[in-house]
C-alpha positions in Angstrom: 239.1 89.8 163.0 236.0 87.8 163.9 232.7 89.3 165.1 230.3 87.7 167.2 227.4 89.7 167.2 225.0 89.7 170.1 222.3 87.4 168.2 224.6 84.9 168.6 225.9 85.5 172.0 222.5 85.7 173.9 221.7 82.9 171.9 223.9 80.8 173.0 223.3 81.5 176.7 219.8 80.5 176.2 220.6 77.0 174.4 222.6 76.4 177.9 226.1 76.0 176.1 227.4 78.1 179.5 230.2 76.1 181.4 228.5 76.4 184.8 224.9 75.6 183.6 225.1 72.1 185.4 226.3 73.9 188.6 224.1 76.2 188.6 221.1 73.7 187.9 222.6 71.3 190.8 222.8 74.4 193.2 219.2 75.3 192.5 217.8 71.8 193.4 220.0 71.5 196.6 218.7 74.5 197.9 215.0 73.8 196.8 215.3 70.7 198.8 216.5 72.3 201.5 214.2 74.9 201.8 211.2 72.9 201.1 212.5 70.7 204.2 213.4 73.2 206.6 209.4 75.3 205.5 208.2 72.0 206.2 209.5 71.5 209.1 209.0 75.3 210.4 204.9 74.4 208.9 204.8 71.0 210.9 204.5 68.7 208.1 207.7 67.4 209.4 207.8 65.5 212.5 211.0 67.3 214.6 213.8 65.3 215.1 214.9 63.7 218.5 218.2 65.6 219.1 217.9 69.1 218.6 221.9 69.6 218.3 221.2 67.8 214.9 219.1 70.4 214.4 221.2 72.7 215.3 224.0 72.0 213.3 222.3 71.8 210.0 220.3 75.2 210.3 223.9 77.1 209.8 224.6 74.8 206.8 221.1 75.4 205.5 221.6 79.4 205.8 224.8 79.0 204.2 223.8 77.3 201.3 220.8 79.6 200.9 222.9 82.4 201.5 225.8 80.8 198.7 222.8 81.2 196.8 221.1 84.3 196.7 224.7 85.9 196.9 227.4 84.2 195.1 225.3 82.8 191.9 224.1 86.4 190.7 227.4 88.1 191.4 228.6 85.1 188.9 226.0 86.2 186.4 226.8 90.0 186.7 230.6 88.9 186.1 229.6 87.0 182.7 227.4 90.2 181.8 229.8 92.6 182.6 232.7 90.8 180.3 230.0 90.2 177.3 229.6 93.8 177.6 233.4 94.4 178.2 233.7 92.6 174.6 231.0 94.2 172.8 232.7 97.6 173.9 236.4 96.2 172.7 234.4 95.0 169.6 233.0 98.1 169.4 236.6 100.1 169.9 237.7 98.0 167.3 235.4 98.9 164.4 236.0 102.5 165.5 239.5 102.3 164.8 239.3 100.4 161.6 236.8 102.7 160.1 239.1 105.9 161.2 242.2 104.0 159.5 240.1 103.2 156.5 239.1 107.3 156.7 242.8 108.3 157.1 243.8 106.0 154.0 240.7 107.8 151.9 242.4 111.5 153.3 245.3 110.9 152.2 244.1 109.3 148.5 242.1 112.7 147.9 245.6 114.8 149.2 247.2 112.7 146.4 245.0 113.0 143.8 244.6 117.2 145.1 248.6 117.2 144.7 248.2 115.8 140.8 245.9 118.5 140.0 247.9 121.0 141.6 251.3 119.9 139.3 248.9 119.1 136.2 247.5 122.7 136.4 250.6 124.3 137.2 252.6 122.6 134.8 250.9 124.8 131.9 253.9 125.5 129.1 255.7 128.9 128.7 256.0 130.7 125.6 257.1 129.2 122.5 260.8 128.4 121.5 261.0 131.4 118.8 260.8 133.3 122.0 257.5 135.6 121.0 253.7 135.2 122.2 251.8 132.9 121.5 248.6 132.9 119.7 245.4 132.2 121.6 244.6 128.9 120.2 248.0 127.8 120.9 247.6 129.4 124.5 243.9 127.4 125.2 245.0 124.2 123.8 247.5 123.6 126.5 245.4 125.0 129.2 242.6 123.0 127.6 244.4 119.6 128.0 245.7 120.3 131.4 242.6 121.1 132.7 241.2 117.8 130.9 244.3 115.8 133.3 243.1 117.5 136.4 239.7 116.3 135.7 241.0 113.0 134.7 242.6 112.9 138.1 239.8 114.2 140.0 236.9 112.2 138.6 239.7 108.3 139.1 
């Protein structure tokens, strides 16, 4: 599983390594030259032309370009920030659920290692085989050593 984190990511929108960079940049300077034209023109610094149905048939093109503009270009850039944070929140999801199977594997390590110190304590020996009591040192010693295993088992 590869990472990304967002170092890298932000970074690499700000080196311009983006698919649509030169689209965007070519979409900016068409509409600057327009607008520039049609404020100098609205100013006077541009003489007005002859026909006015020229006129009139570029001013929709010239709203529609602006208006391609100001709408479609940031609903693009909301799209690509919305699926960087769509993949930080996968990425995210997907840490989460390797850190709660790494958790599950540790459970069930401590249930085994609990279950060996249940069967090495309860596995203490009987009586002897001459069928009488023991004595107490013979009694400790056993207990002694399983109690040594379950620590053994505990402290692995």
């Amino acid at each position: 599983m590869i990472i990304k984190s967002t170092h890298d990511a932000t970074q690499a929108s700000l080196d311009g390594e983006e698919p649509g960079s030169l689209k965007n940049w070519v979409m900016t300077i068409v509409t600057a030259v327009f607008v520039l034209f049609y404020a100098g023109a609205l100013l006077g610094w541009i003489k007005p032309m002859a026909d006015e149905r020229v006129v009139a048939r570029l001013e929709p093109i010239i709203f529609v370009i602006i208006g391609y503009y100001f709408g479609r270009l940031p609903a693009q850039q909301n799209e690509q920030t919305l699926k960087g944070e769509l993949s930080r929140q996968k990425q995210k999801a997907d840490a989460a659920q390797h850190a709660k199977e790494q958790a599950q594997q540790s459970r069930e390590a401590l249930e085994e290692r609990l279950k060996n110190v249940r069967i090495a304590l309860t596995a203490l020996p009987g009586s002897g085989a001459d069928g009488g009591a023991k004595s107490d040192a013979r009694v400790a010693e056993p207990l002694y050593h399983s109690l040594a295993v379950a620590r053994d088992i505990l402290n692995s």
